[in-house]
Residue, then its C-alpha position, 0 to 999 in steps of 0.5 A: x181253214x187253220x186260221x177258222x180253227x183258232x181260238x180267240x184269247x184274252x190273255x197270253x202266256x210268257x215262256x219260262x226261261x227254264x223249266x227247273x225251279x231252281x234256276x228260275x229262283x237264281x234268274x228271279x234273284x239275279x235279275x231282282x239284284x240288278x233291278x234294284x242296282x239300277x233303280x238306285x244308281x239311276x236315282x242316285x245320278x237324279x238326285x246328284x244333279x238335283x241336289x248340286x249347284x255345280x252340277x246345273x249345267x246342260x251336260x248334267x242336266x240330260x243325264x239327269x234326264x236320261x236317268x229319269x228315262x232309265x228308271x222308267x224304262x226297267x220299271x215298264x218290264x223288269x217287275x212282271x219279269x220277276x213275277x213271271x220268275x215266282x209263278x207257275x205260269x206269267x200271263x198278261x191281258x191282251x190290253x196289258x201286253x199292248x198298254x206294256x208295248x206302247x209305254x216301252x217303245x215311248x221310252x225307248x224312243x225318248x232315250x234315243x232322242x235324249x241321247x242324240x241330243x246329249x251328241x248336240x250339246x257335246x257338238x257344241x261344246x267342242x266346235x263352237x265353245x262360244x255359242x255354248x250358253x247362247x245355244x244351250x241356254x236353260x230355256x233352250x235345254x227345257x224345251x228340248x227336253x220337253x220334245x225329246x218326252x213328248x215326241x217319244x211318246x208321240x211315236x209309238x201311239x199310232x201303232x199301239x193303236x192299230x193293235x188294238x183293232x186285231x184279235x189273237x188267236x191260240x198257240x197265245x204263247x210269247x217266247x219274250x219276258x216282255x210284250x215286244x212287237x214282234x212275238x204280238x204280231x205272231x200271235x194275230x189271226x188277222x192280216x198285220x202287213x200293214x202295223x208292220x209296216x208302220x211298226x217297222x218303217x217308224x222305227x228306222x226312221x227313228x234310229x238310223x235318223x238318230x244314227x246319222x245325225x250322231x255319226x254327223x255330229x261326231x265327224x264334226x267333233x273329230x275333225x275338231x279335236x285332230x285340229x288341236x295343237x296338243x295332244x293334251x288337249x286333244x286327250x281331254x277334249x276326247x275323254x269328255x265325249x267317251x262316256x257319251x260315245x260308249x252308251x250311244x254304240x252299245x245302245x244303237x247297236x243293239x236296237x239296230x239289231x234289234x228293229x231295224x232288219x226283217x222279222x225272222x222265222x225262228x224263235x226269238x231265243x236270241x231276240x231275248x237275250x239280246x232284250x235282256x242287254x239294252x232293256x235290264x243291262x243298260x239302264x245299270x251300266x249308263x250311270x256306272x258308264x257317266x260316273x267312274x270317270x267323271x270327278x265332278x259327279x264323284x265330288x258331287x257323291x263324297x258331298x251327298x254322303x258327307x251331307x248325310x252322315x251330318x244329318x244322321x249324326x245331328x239325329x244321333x245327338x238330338x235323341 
């Protein structure tokens, strides 16, 4: 009887993140501020490794790659976020919330794949040096990058699919600034045990077999770095998989969080902030995260710069 009694919608409704205009202008401006800072950072980093000789070698190249990944990443989610900041009410299509769910999850997936292989190329830089350019050759580096991108978006095709053969119903109200797969499933007034279970089944396979085989990895690496004679050694050796290590625990811990547990019965006020942290966050703390420390990618930037002035100057003095 409850469920005859639901209306079928076209079109959801995106909960506010506050009823007081004034603070959905301040969360539109903050939010707008770190999208853009993440854009150009992440292309900053594209164009770096582009752009600079020194910087083509495999390590280089899938954070390029993972760069790539980031600025698609935010743009999949944070755009209609800050429309739903400026308007009265956020409302996506159903076909849209589902087209918004397979393309995050895609790129979720192939951040996750990137970054396991990023653990690949750092395992055998550090365990078997001299098979580093057999092993990671630019052939080899191409085709793993091509089936980290191709195998993400493989991933998430069967369940969007499946959404896309149930019908929702009213209340047709998401408490998420985006269409993740959990509030979806609550707006159904069809049976999704089954999309759930594939939902849920596919991506713990995908993280905790992500998870294991950087764990693996890492046993490896440490057990590698402890051998060395030098503590100096062992301290450069390390600082060259810091970067890595920060970006794969704050990433796994929260997509663990996330999508590898029980759905909840209550509202996901603490699922959105979480959302926030790896979906808008992340994507502007891996750049800072890959170049603070690094002096090749610091070089690399004074060089792009220089290079830039010269123009402007060359520009300056032809007019």
């Amino acid at each position: 009887m409850e469920t005859a009694n639901r209306t079928l919608v076209t079109e959801f409704v995106f909960l506010r993140f506050s009823n007081s205009p004034h603070l959905q202008l301040l969360f539109f401006s903050l939010f707008l501020l770190v999208y853009l800072l993440s854009l150009v950072s992440n292309a900053l980093i594209v164009l770096i490794v582009a752009l600079d000789g020194r910087l083509h070698t495999p390590m280089y190249f899938f954070i390029c790659n993972l760069s790539l990944v980031e600025l698609w990443y935010t743009t999949v989610t944070v755009p209609k976020m800050l429309a739903n900041f400026l308007c009265s009410q956020g409302v996506i299509s159903v076909p849209s919330c589902i087209t918004q769910y397979y393309f995050f999850f895609s790129l979720v997936a192939t951040e996750l794949f990137i970054l396991t292989t990023m653990v690949f190329d750092r395992y055998v830089a550090i365990c078997r040096p001299l098979h580093y350019q057999l092993l990671l050759s630019p052939q080899t580096c191409g085709t793993l990058a091509g089936v980290c991108w191709s195998v993400g978006f493989l991933c998430p095709m069967f369940p969007s699919f499946l959404l896309t053969q149930i019908s929702f119903c009213t209340p047709n109200q998401i408490n998420h600034f985006f269409c993740d797969a959990d509030q979806i499933f609550r707006l159904s007034c069809t049976d999704t045990y089954a999309i759930q279970a594939v939902g849920y089944g596919l991506s713990t396979v995908i993280i905790l077999g992500s998870l294991v085989f950087t764990m693996a990895s890492y046993a490896q690496i440490l057990a590698t770095i402890l051998a060395m004679a030098s503590a100096a050694a062992q301290r450069k050796t390390f600082s060259t998989c810091a970067a890595h290590l920060s970006v794969v625990t704050i990433y796994f811990g929260t997509l663990i969080f996330m999508y590898v547990r029980p759905a909840v019965k209550y509202e996901s006020n603490i699922n959105k902030i979480v959302a926030i942290f790896y979906s808008v966050i992340t994507p502007l703390l891996n750049p800072l995260i890959y170049t603070l420390r690094n002096k090749d990618v610091k070089e690399a930037l004074k060089m792009l710069v220089s290079r830039i002035q010269r123009i402007c100057h060359s520009s300056w003095q032809t007019q």
